[in-house]
GUKELO-349585 format. One record per residue (C-alpha): chain; residue number from 1; x, y, z negated; residue in three letters. Coordinates in nm, 3 decimals, decimal comma. Last residue first. Example, Ala and Ser with C-alpha at 12.3 -4.5 7.8 and 13.67 -1.06 7.14 Angstrom:
mol A	seq 2	xx 1,367	yy -0,106	zz -0,714	type SER
mol A	seq 1	xx 1,230	yy -0,450	zz -0,780	type ALA
//
This chain:
mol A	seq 350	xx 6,869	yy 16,505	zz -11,211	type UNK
mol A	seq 349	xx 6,850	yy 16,959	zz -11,191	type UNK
mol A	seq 348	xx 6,750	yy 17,029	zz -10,851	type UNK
mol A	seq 347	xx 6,460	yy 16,761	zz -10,827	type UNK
mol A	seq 346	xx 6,318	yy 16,923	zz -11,133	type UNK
mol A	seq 345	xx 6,224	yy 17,231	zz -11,002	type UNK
mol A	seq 344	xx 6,418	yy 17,528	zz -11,159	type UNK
mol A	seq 343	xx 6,270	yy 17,733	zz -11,423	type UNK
mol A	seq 342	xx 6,494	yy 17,589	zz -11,716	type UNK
mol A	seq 341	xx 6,812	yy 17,633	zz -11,448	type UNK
mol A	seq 340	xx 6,780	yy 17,984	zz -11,493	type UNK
mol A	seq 339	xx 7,154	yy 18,059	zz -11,308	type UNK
mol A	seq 338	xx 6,947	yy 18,263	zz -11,030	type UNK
mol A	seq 337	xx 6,883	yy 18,528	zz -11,281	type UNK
mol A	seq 336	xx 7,210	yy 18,590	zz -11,417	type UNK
mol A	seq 335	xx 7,345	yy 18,746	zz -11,024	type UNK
mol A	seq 334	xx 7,590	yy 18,600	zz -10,838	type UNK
mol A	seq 333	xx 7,377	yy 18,472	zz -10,539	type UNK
mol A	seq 332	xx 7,653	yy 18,316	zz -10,369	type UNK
mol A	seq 331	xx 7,947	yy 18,198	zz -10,651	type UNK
mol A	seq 330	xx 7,647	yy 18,104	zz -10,918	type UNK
mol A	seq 329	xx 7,418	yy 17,921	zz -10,681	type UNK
mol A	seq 328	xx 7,750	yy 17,752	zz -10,512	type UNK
mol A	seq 327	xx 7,845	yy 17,656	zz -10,907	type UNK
mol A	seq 326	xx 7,492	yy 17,525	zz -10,887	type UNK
mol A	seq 325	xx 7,465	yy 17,301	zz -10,587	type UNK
mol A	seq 324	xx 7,783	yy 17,168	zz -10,640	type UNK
mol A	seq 323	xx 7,671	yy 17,037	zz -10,995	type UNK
mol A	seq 322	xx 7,338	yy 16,957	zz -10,771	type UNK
mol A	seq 321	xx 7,531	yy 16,695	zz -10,507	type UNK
mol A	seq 320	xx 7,754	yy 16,567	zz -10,814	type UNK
mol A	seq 319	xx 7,430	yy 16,465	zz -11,075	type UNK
mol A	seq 318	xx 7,321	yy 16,619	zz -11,302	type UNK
mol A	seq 317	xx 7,548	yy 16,647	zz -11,657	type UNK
mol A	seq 316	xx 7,339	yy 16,418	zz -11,861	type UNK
mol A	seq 315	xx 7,241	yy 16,078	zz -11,666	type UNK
mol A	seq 314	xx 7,429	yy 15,838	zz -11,889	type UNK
mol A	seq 313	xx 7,707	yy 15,625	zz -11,696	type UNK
mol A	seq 312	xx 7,643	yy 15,337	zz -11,535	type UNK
mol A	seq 311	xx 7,607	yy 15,548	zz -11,195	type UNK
mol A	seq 310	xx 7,826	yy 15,855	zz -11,199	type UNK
mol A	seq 309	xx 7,705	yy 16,171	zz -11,367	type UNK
mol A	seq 308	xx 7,899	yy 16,477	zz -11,256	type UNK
mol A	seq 307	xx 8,219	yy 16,591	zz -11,064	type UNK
mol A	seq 306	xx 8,358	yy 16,532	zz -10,705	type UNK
mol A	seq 305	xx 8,131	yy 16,799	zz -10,529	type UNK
mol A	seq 304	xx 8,223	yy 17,053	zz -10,818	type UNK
mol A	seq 303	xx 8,584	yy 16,967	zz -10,619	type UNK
mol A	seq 302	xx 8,447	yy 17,029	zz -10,247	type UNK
mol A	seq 301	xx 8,282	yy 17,388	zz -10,352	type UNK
mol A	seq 300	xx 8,628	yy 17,479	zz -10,492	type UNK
mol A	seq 299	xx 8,832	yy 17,361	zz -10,226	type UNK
mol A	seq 298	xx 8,609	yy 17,590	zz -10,020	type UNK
mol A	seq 297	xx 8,670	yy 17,913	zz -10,218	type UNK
mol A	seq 296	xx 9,073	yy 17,774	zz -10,194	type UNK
mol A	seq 295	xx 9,040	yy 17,816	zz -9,822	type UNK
mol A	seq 294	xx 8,823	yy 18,086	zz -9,815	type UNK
mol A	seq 293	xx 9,039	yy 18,335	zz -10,036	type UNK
mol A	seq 292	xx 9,033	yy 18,333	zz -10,427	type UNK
mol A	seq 291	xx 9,257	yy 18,573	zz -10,583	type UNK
mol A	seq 290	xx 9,264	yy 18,679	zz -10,888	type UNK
mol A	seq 289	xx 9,197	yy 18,954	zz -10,727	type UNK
mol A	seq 288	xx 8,918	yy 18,976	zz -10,490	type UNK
mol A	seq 287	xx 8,743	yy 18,625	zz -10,595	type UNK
mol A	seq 286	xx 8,746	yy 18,771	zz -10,972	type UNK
mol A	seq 285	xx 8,332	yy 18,825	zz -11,012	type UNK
mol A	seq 284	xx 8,315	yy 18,502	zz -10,766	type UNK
mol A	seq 283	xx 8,480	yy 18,283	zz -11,050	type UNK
mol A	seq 282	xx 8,247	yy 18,434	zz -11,292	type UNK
mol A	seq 281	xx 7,933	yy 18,372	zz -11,140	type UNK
mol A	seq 280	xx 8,040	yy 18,007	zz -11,034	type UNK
mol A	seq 279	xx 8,100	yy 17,957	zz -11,387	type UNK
mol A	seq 278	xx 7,780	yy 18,082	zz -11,481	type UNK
mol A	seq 277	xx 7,631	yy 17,846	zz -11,247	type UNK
mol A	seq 276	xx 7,773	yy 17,569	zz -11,414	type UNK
mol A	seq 275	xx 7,707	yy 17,667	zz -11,775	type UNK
mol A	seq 274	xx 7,334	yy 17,607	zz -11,621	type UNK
mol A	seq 273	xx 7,413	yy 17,292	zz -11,468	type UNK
mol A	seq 272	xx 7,519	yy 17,163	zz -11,847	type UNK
mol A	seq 271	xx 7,214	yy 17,311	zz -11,969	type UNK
mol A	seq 270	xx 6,951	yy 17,178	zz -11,704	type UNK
mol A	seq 269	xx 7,111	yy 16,811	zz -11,744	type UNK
mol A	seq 268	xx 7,106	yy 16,850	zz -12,148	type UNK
mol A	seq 267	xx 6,756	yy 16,867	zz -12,097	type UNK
mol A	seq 266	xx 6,690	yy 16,615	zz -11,889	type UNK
mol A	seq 265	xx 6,862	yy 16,360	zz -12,106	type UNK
mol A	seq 264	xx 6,643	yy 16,413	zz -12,391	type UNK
mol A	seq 263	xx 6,342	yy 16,387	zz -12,213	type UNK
mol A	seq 262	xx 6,533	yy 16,053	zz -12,109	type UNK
mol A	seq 261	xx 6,560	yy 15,984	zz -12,461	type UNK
mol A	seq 260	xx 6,221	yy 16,028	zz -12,544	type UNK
mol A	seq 259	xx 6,074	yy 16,179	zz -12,812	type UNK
mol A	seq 258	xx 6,161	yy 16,551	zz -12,732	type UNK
mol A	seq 257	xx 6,108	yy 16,758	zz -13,035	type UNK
mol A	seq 256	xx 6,492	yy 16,757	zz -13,121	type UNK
mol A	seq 255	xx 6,567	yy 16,869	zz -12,761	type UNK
mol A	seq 254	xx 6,359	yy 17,134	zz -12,764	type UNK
mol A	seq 253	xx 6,503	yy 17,303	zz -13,067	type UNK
mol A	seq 252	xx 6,887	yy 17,228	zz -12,935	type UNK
mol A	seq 251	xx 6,788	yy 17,385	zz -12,619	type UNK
mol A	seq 250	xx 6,643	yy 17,678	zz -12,832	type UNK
mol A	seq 249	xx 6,934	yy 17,746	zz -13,034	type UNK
mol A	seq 248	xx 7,140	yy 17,676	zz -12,693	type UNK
mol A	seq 247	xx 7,018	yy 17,975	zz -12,513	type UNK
mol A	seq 246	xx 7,025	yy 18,187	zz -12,811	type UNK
mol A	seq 245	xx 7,184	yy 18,478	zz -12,632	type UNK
mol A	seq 244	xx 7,550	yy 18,378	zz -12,875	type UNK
mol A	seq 243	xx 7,540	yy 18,005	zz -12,770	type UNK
mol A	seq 242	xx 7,493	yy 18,017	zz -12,413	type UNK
mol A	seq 241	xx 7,759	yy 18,244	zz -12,318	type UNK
mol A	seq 240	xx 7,989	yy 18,046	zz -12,532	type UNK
mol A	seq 239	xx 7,854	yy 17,735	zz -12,278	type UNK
mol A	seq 238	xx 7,911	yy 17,926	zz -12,005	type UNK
mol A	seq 237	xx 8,272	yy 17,979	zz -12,154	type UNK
mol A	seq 236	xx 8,304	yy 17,618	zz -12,114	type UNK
mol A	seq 235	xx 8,184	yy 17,651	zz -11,770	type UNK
mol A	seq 234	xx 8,445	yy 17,954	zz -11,710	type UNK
mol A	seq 233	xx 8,736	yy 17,678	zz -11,869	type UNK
mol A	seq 232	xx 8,609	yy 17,442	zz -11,580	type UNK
mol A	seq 231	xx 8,657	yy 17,714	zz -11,333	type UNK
mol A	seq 230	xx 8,963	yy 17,767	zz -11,464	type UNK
mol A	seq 229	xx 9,061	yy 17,433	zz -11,424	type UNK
mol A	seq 228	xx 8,972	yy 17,419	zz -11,065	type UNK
mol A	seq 227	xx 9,169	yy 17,764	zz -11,004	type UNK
mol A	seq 226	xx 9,478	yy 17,635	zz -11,107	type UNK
mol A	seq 225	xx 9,536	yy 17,446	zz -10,750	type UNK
mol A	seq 224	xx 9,616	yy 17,075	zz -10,767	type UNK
mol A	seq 223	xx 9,226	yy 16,976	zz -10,690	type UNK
mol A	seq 222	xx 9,127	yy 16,636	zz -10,730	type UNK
mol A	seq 221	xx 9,407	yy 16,504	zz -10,920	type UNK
mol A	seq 220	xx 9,481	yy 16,830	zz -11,119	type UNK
mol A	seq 219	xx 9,124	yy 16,754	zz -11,239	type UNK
mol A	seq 218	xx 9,251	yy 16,506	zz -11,433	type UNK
mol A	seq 217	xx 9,133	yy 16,102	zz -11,369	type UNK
mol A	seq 216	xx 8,998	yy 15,944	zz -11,635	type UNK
mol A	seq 215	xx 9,128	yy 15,543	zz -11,631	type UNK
mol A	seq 214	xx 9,323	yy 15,666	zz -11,994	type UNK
mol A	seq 213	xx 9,344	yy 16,034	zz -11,988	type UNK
mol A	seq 212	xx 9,450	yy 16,283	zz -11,665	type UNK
mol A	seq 211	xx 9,702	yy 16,440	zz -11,548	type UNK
mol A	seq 210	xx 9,591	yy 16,817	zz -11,539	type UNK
mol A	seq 209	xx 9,331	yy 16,820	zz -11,775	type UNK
mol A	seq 208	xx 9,484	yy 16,584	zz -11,951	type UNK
mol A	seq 207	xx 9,779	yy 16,769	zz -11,982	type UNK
mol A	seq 206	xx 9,654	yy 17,042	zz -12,070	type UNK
mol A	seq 205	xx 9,440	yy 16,963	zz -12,357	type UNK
mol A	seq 204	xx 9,126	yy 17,190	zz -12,437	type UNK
mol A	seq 203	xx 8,921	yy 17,307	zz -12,697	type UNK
mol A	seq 202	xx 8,658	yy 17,639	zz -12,655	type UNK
mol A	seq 201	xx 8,566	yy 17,748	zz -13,052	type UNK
mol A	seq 200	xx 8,232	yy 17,883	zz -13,120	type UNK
mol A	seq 199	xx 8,285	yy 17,800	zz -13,492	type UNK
mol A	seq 198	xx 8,023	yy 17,517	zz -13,443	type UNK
mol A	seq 197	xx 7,919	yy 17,584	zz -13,128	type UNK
mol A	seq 196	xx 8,201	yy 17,349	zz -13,035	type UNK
mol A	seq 195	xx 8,324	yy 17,398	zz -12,648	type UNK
mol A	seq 194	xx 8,489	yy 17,136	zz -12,514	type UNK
mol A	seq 193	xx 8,786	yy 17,050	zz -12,250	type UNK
mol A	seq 192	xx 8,734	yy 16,738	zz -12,025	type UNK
mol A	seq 191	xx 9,031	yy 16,436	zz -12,020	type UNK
mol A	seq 190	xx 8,839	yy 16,159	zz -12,152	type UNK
mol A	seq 189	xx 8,921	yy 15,790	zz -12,228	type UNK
mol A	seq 188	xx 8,937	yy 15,856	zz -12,588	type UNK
mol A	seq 187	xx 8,862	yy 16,242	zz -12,641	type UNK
mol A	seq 186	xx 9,065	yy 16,545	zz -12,523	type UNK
mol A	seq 185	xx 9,022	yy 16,654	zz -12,804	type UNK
mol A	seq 184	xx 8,906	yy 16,475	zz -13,061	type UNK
mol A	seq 183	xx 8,585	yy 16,576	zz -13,263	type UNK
mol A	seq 182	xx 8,335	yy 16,874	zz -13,314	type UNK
mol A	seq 181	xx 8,543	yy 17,063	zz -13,522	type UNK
mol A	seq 180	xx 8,879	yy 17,004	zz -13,353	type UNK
mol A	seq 179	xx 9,128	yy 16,736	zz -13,330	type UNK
mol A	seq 178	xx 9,410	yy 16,749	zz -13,169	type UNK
mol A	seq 177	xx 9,580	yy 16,603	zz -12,835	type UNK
mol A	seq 176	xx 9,867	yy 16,638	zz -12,631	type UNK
mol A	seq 175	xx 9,974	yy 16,982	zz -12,444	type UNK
mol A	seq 174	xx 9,704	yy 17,165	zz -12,666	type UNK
mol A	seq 173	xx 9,542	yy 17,470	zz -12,659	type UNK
mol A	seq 172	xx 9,229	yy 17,576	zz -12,931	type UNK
mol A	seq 171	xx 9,070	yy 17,912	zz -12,808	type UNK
mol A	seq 170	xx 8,782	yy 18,084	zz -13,008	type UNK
mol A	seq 169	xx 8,530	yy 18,267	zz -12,809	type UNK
mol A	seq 168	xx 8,439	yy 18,581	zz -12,755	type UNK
mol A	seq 167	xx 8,166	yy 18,807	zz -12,981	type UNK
mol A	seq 166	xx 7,881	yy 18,996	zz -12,837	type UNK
mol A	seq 165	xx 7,537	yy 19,146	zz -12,977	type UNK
mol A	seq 164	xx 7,308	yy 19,154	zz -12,707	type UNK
mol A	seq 163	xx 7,103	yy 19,478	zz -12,671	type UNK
mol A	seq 162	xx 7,091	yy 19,404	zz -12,255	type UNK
mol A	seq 161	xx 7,389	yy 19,676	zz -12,220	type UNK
mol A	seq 160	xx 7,582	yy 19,437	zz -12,447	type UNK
mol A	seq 159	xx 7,577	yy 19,112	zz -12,239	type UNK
mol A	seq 158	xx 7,702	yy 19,322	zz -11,903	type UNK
mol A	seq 157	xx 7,999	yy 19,396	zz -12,045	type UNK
mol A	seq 156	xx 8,089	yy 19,114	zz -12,303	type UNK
mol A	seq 155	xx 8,045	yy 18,907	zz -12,021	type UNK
mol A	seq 154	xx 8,285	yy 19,081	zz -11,796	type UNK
mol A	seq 153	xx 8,530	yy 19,227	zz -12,047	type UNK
mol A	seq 152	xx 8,559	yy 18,870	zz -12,251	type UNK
mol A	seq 151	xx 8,577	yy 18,653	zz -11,889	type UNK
mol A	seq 150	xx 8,897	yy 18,879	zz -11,815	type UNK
mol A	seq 149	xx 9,008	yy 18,798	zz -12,182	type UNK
mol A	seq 148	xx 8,935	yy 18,419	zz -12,117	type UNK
mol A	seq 147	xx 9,215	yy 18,466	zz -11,766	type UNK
mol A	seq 146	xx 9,422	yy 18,520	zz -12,005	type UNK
mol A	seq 145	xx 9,430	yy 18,294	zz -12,260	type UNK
mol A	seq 144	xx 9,363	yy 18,003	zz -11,973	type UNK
mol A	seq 143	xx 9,693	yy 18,134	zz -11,754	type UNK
mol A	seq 142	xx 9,856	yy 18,132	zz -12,098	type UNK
mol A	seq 141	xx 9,770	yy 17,776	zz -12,151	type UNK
mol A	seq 140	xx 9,855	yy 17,699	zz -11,793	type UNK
mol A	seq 139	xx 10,203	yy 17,818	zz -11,788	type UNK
mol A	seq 138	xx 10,280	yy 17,708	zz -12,122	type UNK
mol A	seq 137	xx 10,157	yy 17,407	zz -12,040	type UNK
mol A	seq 136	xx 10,339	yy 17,354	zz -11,707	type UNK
mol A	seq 135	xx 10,142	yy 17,117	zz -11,500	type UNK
mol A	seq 134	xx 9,857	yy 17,348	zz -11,400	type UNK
mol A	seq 133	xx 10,149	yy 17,554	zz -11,230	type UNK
mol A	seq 132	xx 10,122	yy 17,917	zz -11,185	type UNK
mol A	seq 131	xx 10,181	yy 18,162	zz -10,944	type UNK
mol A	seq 130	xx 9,961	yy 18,477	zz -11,033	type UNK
mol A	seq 129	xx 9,633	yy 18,449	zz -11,207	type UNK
mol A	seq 128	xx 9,500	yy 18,837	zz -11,144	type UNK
mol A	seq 127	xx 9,249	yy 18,939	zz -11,266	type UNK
mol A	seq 126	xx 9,123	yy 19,316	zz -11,176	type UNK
mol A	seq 125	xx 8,737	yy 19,313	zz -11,253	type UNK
mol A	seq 124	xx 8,435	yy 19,298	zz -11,042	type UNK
mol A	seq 123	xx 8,125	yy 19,337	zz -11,267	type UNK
mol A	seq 122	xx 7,936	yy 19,016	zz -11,379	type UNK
mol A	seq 121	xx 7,563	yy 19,048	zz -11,202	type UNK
mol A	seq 120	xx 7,250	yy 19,103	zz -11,342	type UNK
mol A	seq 119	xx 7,185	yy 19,102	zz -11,711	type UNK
mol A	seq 118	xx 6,818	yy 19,050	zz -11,717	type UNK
mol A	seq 117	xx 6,822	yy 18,669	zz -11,721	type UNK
mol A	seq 116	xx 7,039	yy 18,740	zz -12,060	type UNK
mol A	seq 115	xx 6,695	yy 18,815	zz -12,242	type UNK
mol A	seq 114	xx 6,587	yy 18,511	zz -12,192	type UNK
mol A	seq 113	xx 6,270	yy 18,417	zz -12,041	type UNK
mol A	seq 112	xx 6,288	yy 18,035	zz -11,950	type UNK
mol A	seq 111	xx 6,479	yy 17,918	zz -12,253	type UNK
mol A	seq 110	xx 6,407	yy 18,166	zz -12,552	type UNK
mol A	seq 109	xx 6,630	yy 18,414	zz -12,704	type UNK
mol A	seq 108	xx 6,450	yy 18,722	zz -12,570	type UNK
mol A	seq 107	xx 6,614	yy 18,991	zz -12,767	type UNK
mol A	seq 106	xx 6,410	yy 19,280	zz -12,857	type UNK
mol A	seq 105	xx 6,615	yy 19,643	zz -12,855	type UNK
mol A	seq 104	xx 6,816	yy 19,859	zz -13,120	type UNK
mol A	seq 103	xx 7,086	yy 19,565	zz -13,141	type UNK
mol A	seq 102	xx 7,265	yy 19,521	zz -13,449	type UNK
mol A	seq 101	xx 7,591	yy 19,667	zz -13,449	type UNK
mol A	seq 100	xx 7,823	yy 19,463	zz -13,242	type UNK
mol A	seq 99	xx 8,104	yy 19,175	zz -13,364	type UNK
mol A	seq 98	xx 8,438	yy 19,186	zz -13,214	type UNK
mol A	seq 97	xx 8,583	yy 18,816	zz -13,356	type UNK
mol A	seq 96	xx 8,981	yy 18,869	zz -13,413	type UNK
mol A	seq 95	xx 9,170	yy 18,598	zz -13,221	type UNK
mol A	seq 94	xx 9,195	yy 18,250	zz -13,407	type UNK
mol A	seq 93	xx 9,518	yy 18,138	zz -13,311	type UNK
mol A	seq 92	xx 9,623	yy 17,942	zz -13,003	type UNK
mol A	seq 91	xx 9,751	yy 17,576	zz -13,063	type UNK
mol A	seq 90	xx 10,042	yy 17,413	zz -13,015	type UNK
mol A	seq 89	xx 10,102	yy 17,464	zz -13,390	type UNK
mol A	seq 88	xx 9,847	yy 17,265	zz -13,517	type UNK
mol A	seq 87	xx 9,511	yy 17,509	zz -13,590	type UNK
mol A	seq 86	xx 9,228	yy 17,349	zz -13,798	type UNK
mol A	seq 85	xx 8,927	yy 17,510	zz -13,637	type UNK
mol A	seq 84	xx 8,722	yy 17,820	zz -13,803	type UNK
mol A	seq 83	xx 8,421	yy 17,727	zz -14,062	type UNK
mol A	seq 82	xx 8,096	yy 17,684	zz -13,944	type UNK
mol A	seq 81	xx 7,830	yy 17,861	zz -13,721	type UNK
mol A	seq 80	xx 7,524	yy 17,680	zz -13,597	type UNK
mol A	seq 79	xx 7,458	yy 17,449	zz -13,329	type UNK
mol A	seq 78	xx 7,321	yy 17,130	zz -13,422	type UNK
mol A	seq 77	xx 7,541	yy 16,870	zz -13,352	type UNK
mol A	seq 76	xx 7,472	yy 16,477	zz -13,207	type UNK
mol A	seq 75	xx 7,334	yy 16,533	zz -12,873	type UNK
mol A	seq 74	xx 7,211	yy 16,277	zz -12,741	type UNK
mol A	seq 73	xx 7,307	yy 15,933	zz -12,522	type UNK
mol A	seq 72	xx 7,662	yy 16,081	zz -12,467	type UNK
mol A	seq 71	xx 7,918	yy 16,072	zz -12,168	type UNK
mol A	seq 70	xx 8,171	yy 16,371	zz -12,116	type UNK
mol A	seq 69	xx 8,107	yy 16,736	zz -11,963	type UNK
mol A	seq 68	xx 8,075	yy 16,971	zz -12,227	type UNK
mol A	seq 67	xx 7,780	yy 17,036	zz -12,481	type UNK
mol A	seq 66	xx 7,958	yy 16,895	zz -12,783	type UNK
mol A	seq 65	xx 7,941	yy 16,693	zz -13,050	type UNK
mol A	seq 64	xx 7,917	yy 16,375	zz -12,806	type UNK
mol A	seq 63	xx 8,248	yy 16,429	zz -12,689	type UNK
mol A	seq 62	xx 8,176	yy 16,480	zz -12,291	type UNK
mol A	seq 61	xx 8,238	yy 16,268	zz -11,967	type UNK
mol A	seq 60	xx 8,078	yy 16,392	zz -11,618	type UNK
mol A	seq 59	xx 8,417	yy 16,542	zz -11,563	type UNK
mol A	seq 58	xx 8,597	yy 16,253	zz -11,432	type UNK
mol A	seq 57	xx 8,545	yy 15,877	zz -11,448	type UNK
mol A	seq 56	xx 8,773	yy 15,755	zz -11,168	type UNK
mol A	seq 55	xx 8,687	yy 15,832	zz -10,783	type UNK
mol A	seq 54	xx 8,396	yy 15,683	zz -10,618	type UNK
mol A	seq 53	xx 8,523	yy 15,743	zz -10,246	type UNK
mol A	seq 52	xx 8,312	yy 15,877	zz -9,952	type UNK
mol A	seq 51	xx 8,271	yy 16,187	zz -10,102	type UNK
mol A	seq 50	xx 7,895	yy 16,340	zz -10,099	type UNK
mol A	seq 49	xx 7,912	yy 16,648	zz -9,863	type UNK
mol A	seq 48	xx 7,805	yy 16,958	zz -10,019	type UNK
mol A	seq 47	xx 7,440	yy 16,981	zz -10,144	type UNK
mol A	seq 46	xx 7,234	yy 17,181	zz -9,909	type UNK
mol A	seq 45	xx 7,138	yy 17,516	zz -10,061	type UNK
mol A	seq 44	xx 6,769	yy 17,694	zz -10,130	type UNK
mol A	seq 43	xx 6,826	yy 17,701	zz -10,562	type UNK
mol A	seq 42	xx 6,496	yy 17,882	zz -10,639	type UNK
mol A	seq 41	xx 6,589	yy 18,078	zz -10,970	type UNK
mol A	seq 40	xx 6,280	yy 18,204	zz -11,076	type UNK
mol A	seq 39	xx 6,247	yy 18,597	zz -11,138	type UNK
mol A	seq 38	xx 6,173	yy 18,657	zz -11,507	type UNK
mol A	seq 37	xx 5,790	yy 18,820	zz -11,572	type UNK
mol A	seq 36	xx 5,757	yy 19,113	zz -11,755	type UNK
mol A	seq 35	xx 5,833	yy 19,400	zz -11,490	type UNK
mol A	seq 34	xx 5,669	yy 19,197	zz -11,197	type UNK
mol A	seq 33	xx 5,368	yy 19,145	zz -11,437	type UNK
mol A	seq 32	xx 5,312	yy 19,484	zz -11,528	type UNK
mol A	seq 31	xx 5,310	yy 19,559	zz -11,137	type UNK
mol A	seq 30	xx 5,087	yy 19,267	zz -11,072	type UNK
mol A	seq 29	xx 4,839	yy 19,435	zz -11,345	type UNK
mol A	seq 28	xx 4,835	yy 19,756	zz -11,216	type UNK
mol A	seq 27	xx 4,806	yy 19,644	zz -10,857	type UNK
mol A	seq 26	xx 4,483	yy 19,472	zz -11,035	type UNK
mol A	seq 25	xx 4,341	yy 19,698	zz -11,202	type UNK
mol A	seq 24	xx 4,378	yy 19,931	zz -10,889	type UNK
mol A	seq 23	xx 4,201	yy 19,673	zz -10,710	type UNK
mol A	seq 22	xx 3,899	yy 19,628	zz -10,939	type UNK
mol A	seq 21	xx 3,833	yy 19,975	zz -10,950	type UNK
mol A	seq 20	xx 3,847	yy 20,037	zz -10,598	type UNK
mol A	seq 19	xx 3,622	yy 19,737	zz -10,566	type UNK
mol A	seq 18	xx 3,397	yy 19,914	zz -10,870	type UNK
mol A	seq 17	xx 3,425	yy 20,293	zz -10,690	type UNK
mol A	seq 16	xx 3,331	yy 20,103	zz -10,341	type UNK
mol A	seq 15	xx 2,987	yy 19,940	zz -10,530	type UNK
mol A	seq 14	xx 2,930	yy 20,272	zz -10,699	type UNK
mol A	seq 13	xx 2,887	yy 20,432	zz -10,340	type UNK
mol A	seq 12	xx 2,665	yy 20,192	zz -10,162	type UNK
mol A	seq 11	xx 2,440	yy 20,230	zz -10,496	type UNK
mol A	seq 10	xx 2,380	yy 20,566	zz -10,400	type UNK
mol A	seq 9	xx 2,394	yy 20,581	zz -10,004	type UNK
mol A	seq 8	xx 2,143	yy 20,323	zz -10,085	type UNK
mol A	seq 7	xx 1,971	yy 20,493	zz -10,328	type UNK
mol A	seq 6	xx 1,923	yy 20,768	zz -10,118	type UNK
mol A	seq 5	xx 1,841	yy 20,589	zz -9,778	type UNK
mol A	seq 4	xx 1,537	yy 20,481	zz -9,987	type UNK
mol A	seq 3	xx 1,388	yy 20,760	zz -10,090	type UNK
mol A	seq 2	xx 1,419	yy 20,914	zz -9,743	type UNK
mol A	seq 1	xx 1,629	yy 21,145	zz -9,602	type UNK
//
């Protein structure tokens, strides 16, 4: 063999060892990527049929201290913790806050990569709701209390085996009206429940929520079957969800850098669709037992069809073709993941 034929059988050979080189590097670098990087919530469905009918200002209203679903042009509150909510006698009392150790592991508290992305889905627990009527308030108030203990075991569940310390939320009940730590509940015109980060308190009335408030129509006028509230009460919870992984510390730090108020706006929009999803999460988690068949499954998917911003109205909920589009993301997919609205494409979260 010549002199030649040996250095190029030579050099031949270090030229495959550096591709082989440069491909392992980078299968190990895709594989350290797939482990660090958080899946993207691509939201693939239709919206639902828009209704034909503008019905009265509904859930796309929120007290402006709050991250629920009612009209306001920013948010007003920081979140932080505060002293517990003046209780009337209607109302439920504080229930004994179950505070973890510190957590031995990281926690991602940031928007996109959040530590609560890795939680996966909400187990399948035994719920049951039983026959009740959303326009009996003892009825629904307990059907709220208890139903928020089944949301306590799931969350608190799934939340703790990520390293994230876990409390559950306050409960304030009302048949009229009170007045909580971030404002009036229900407020003026409004008949939404709120949750106050404040002393992570969930407020409610239920008789608005059931009759209506003012020209607000309840929700017992779109959907007479308890689950509708209770799938509002699982978005509040969203919103507890929210609070506690940090979520809404860093919503609240973006929002106060935005200068503009439609930057502004568009936040909010991802948060409130976000609490959403969650909801839909839950309310499949309990579809077995609690129960919800097909029929009342697709009164569902109508009824988050009905609610969101309305023209004339500030653009902070989403609109009602992607609050449907989310609860469905949350009831289908079901997994924490595909509820990481700050990931989404923009046309899914106006």
């Amino acid at each position: 063999m010549g002199v030649g034929a040996v250095l190029g059988t030579v050099f031949g050979s270090i030229a495959a060892l550096f591709v082989l080189i440069v491909i392992g590097a980078a299968m190990i670098g895709g594989a350290k990527e797939s482990r660090t990087t958080t899946p993207i919530a691509i939201p693939t469905l239709s919206p639902y049929d828009e209704p034909t009918r503008r019905p009265d200002r509904t859930s796309s209203e929120r007290p402006s201290t709050d991250s629920s679903r009612e009209p306001s042009t920013e948010p007003s509150t920081e979140p932080s913790t505060g002293p517990s909510p003046t209780r009337t006698q209607d109302e439920e009392p504080d229930r004994e806050q179950e505070v973890d150790p510190p957590a031995q592991v990281t926690v991602n508290r940031s928007l996109k990569n959040n530590t609560v992305y890795r939680a996966g889905a909400l187990p399948r627990l035994r719920c049951r709701a039983g026959n009740v009527s959303i326009f009996s308030h003892s009825q629904l108030k307990s059907l709220i209390l208890r139903t928020g203990r089944c949301m306590d075991q799931a969350w608190g569940q799934i939340l703790r085996k990520q390293g994230i310390p876990f409390s559950p939320p306050n409960y304030a009940i009302v048949a009229g009206r009170g007045r909580g730590a971030c404002g009036d509940y229900p407020a003026a015109g409004s008949m939404v429940p709120y949750y106050c980060p404040r002393n992570n308190t969930i407020y409610a009335s239920t008789t608005a929520m059931a009759k209506g408030n003012g020209n607000a129509r309840g929700y017992g006028q779109i959907i007479s079957w308890h689950g509708g509230i209770i799938s509002m009460m699982a978005h509040e919870y969203g919103h507890h969800v929210q609070n506690i992984t940090g979520l809404m510390d860093s919503w609240w730090a973006r929002t106060l850098d935005s200068t503009s108020q439609s930057g502004k706006l568009a936040l909010n929009r991802r948060m409130e669709l976000q609490a959403t999803c969650f909801g839909g999460m839950w309310m499949r988690s309990v579809a077995g037992t609690y129960p919800v068949n097909s029929t009342n499954r697709n009164q569902l998917f109508f009824f988050y069809s009905q609610v969101g911003d309305y023209p004339g109205f500030p653009r902070d909920h989403g609109s009602r073709a992607n609050n449907n589009r989310w609860f469905r993301q949350g009831w289908l997919k079901s997994q924490a993941y595909q509820c990481n609205t700050w990931m989404a494409a923009s046309s899914t979260t106006s």
